[in-house]
C-alpha positions in Angstrom: -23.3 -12.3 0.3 -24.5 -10.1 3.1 -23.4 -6.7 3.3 -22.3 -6.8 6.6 -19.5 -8.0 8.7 -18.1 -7.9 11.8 -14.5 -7.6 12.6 -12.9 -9.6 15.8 -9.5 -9.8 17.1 -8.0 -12.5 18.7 -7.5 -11.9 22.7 -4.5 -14.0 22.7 -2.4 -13.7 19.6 -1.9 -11.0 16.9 -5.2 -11.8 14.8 -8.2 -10.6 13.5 -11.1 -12.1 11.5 -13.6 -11.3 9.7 -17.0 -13.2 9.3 -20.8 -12.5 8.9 -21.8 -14.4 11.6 -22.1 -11.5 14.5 -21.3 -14.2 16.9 -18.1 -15.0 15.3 -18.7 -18.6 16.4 -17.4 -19.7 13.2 -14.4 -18.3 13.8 -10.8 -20.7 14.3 -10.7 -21.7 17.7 -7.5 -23.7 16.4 -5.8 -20.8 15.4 -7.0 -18.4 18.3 -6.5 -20.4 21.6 -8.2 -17.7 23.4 -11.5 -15.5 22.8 -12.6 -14.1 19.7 -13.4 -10.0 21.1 -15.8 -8.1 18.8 -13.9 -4.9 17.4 -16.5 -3.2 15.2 -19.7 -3.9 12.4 -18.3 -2.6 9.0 -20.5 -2.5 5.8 -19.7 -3.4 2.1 -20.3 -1.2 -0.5 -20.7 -2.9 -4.2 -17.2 -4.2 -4.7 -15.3 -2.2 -1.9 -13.5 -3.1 0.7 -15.0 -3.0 4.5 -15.8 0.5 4.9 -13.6 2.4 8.1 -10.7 -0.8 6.9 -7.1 0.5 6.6 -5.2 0.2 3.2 -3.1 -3.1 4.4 -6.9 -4.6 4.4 -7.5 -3.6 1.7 -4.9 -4.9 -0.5 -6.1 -8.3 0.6 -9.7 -7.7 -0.6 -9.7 -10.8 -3.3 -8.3 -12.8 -0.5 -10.9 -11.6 2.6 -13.9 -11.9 0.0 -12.6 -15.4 -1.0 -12.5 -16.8 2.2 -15.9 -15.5 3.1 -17.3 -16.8 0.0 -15.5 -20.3 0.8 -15.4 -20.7 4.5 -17.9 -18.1 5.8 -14.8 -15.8 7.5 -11.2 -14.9 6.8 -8.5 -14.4 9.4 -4.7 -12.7 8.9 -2.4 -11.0 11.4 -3.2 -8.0 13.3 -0.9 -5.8 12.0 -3.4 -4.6 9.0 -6.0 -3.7 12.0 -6.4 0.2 11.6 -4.1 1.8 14.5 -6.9 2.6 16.4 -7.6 -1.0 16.9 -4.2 -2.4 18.2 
């Protein structure tokens, strides 16, 4: 797995994603009816969490690095997005 990923939030629900693909094409247009927007690049360091990711992150680590191993991105709500995001 890449060490890199880039964070997007959805533009018309209370989402975020994260994927390696710096396009986020891959992201769900079935659960985001509107436009993926770019938020920030954040690196991974060994078996951290996204550096500059708030703690609500990153007590979903297993479940973020599972569904990047499986489906190439992983997307929640936007209320773990650090405050400076929202």
């Amino acid at each position: 797995m890449s060490n890199t990923g880039h964070l997007f939030r959805c533009r018309t629900a209370d989402l975020y994603g994260l994927t390696q693909d710096r396009t986020g094409a891959n992201l769900s247009k079935d659960e985001c009816r509107g436009r993926w927007q770019l938020v920030k690049t954040v690196e991974f360091e060994g078996g951290l969490p996204p550096w500059g990711i708030d703690a609500a992150w990153q007590e979903r680590d297993a479940a973020v690095r599972a569904g990047l191993a499986e489906n190439g991105f992983f997307i929640s709500e936007g209320g773990a997005l650090p405050a400076a995001f929202r």
